[in-house]
FITI-125413 format. One record per residue (C-alpha): x negated, y, z. Coordinates in nm, 3 decimals, padded with zeros to 5 digits. Layout:
N
ATOM|c1|c2|c3
ATOM|X|Y|Z
...
% end
This chain:
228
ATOM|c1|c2|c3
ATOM|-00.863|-09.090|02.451
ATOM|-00.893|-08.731|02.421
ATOM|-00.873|-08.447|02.706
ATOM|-00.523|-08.320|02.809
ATOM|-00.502|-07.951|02.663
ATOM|-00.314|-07.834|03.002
ATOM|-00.060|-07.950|03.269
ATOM|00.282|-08.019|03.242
ATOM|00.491|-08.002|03.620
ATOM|00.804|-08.153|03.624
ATOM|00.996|-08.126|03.933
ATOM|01.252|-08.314|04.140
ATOM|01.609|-08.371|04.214
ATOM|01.788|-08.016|04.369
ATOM|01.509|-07.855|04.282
ATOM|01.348|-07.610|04.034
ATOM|01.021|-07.510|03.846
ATOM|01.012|-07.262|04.144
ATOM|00.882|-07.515|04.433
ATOM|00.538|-07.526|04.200
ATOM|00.468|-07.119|04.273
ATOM|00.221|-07.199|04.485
ATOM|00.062|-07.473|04.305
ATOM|00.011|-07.329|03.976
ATOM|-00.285|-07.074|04.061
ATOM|-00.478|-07.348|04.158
ATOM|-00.486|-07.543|03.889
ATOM|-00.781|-07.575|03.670
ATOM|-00.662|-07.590|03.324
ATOM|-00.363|-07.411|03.157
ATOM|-00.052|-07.522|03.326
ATOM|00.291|-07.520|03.302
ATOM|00.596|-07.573|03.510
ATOM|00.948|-07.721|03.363
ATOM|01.263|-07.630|03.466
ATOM|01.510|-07.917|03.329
ATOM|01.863|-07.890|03.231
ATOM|02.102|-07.665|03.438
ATOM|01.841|-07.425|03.605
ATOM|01.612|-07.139|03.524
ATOM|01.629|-07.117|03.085
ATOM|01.830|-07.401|03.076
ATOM|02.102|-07.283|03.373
ATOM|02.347|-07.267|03.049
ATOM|02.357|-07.595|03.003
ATOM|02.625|-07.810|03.130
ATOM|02.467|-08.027|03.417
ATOM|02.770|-08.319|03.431
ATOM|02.668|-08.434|03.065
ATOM|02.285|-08.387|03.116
ATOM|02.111|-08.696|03.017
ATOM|01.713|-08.843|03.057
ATOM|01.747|-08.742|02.658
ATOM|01.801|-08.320|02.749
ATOM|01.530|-08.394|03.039
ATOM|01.281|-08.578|02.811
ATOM|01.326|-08.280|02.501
ATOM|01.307|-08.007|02.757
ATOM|00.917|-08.155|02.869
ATOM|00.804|-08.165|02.486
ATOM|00.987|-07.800|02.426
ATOM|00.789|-07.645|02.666
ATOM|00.490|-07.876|02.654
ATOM|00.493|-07.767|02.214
ATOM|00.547|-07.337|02.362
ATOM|00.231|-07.394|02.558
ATOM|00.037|-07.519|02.233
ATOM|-00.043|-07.879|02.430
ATOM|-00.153|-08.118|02.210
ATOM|-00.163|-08.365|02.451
ATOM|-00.161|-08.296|02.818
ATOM|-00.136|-08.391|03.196
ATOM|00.226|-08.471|03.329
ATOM|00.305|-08.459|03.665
ATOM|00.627|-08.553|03.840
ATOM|00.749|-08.502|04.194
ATOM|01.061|-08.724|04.307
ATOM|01.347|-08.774|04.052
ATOM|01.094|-08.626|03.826
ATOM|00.958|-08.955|03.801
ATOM|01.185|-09.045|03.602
ATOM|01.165|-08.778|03.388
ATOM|00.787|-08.856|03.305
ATOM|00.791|-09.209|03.313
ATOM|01.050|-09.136|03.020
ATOM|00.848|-08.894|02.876
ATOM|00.539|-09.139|02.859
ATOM|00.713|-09.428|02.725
ATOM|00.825|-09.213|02.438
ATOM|00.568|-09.027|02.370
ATOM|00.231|-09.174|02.479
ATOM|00.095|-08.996|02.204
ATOM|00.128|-08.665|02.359
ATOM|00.050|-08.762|02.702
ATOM|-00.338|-08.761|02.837
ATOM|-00.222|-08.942|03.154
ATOM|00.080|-08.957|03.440
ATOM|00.063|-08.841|03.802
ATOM|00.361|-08.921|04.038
ATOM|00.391|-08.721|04.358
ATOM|00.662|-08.907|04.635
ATOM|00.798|-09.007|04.255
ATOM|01.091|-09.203|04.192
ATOM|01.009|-09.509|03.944
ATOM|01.317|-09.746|03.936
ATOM|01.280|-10.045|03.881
ATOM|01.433|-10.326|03.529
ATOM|01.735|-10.238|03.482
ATOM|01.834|-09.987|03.788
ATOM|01.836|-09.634|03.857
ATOM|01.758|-09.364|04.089
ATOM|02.057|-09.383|04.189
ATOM|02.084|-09.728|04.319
ATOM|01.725|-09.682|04.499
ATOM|01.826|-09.434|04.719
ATOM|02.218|-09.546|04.764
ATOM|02.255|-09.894|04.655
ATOM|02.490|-09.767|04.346
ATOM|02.550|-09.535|04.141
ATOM|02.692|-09.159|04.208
ATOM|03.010|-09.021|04.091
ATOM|02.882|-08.682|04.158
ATOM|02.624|-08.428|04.324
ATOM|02.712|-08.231|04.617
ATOM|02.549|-07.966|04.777
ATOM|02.349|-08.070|05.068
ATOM|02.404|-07.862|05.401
ATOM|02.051|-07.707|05.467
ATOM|01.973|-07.876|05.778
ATOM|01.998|-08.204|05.641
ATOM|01.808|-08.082|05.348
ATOM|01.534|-07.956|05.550
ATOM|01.510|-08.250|05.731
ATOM|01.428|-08.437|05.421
ATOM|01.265|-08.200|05.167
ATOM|01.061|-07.920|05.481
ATOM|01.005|-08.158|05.779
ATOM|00.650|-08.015|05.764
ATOM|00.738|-07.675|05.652
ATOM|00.790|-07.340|05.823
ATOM|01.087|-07.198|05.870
ATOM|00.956|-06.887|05.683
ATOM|00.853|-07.180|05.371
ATOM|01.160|-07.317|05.454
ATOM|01.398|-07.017|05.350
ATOM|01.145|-06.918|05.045
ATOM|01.176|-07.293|04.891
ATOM|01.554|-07.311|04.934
ATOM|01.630|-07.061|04.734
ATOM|01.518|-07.233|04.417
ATOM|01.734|-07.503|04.512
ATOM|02.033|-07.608|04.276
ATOM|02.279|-07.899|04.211
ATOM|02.151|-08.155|04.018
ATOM|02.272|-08.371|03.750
ATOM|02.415|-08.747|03.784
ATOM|02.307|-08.840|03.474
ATOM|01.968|-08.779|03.593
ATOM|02.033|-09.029|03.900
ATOM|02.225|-09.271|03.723
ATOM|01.986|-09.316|03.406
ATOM|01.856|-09.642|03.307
ATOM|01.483|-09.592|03.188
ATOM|01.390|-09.782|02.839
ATOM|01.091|-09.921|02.929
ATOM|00.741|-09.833|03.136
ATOM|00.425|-09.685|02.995
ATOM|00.141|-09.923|02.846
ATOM|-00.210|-09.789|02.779
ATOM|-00.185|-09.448|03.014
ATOM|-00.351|-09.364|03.300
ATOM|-00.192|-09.398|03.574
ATOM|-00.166|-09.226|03.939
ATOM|00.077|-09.241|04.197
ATOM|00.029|-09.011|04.504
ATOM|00.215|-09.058|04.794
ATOM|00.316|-08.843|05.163
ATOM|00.243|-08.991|05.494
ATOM|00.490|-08.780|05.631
ATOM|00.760|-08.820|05.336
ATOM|01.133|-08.856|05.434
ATOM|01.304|-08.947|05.089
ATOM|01.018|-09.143|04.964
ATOM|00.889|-09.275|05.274
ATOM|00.580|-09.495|05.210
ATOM|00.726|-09.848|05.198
ATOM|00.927|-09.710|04.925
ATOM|00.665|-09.544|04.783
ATOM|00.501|-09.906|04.789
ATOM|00.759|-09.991|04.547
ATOM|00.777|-09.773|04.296
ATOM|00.438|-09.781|04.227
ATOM|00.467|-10.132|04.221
ATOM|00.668|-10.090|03.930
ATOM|00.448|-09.907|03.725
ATOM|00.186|-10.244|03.737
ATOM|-00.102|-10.323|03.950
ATOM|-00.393|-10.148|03.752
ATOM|-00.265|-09.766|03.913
ATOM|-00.473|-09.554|04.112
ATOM|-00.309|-09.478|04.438
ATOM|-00.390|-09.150|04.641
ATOM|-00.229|-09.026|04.977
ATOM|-00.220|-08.684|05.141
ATOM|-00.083|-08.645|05.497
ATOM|00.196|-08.400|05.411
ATOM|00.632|-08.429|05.409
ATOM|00.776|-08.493|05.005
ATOM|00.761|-08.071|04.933
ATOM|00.369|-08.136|04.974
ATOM|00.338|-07.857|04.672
ATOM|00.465|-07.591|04.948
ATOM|00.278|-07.748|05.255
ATOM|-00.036|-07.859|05.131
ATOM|-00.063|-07.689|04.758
ATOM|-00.441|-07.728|04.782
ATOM|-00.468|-08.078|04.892
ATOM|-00.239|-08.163|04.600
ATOM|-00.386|-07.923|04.359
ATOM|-00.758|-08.080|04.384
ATOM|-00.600|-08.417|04.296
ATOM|-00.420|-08.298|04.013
ATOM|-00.711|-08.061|03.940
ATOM|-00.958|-08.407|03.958
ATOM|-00.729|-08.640|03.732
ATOM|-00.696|-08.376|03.472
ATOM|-01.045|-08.319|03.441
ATOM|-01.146|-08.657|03.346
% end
């Protein structure tokens, strides 16, 4: 299997390419970071019919602009979904998969029902002290403020979308927060679970934004998975 070319960062629900600022300097090989449908590039698009098909294209789109042949994909909460997509689809293009706090539903569910027990109608915007109590519980307030503002609302497709199937033949690591509120580490448990028992599991004693609070600790894993 050959090298990956670069890194591709896909990030989570509510969120933007912009909670990866920090991270990116300190990654080792080319890198970029995705924003998916109904943010940044893509803000124009219409995020109530967003799919896992928009969210899958957008990854190879900017994967292609970066000239990756083949390349590291990384995905932080609802990303998960996004990659484990991505790699089912294309495991020709992908080197190997890192999860980060990920989301990874299981046969036949989604996101959706994971985190609520059924599906969602709609996204609303989440009032920021409940949002920092579940995405900055280890952040400043100063890290705090800056990582809000690249916050958006997200799509229900996203949360609601079945996944086709799981990855075969990739390498696989899952890397989980001590500290995480969302994707505390029972659940964490399970949705690595569902990615089969042959995955290489890493932890790092940090809340889910772990790319704000600990960019380095993060980075070297990445950095260290990549490299191989």
């Amino acid at each position: 299997m050959s090298a990956s070319d670069g890194i591709v960062l896909v990030h989570g629900g509510m969120h933007s390419s912009a909670c990866w600022a920090d991270l990116l300097p300190l990654l080792e090989l080319p890198a970029v970071a995705v924003d998916l449908p109904g943010r940044g590039p893509r803000a124009h698009m219409d995020r109530s019919k967003v799919g896992i098909d928009d969210c899958v294209a957008a990854v190879i789109e900017d994967a292609d602009a970066a000239g990756f042949e083949r390349f590291t994909l990384v995905g932080h909460s609802l990303g998960g979904v996004t990659i484990t997509e991505t790699g089912y689809r294309h495991p020709e293009r992908v080197a190997r998969l890192v999860y980060v706090g990920a989301l990874v539903p299981p046969p036949g569910s989604n996101a959706s029902r994971v985190m609520t027990g059924g599906d969602l109608e709609e996204m609303t915007p989440m009032a920021d002290e409940i949002a920092k109590a579940m995405f900055g519980n280890d952040l400043t307030d100063e890290q705090w403020a800056e990582h809000a503002k690249g916050m958006v609302p997200d799509a229900v497709g996203i949360m609601n979308a079945t996944l086709s199937g799981y990855p075969t033949g990739l390498p696989i690591t899952y890397v989980n927060m001590s500290q995480d509120v969302p994707v505390p580490p029972p659940l964490a448990d399970q949705m690595a679970a569902n990615l089969g028992p042959s995955i290489e599991r890493r932890i790092i004693d940090a809340g889910h934004s772990v790319m704000v609070s600990q960019p380095g600790a993060l980075a070297a894993i990445i950095n260290e998975i990549a490299a191989r």
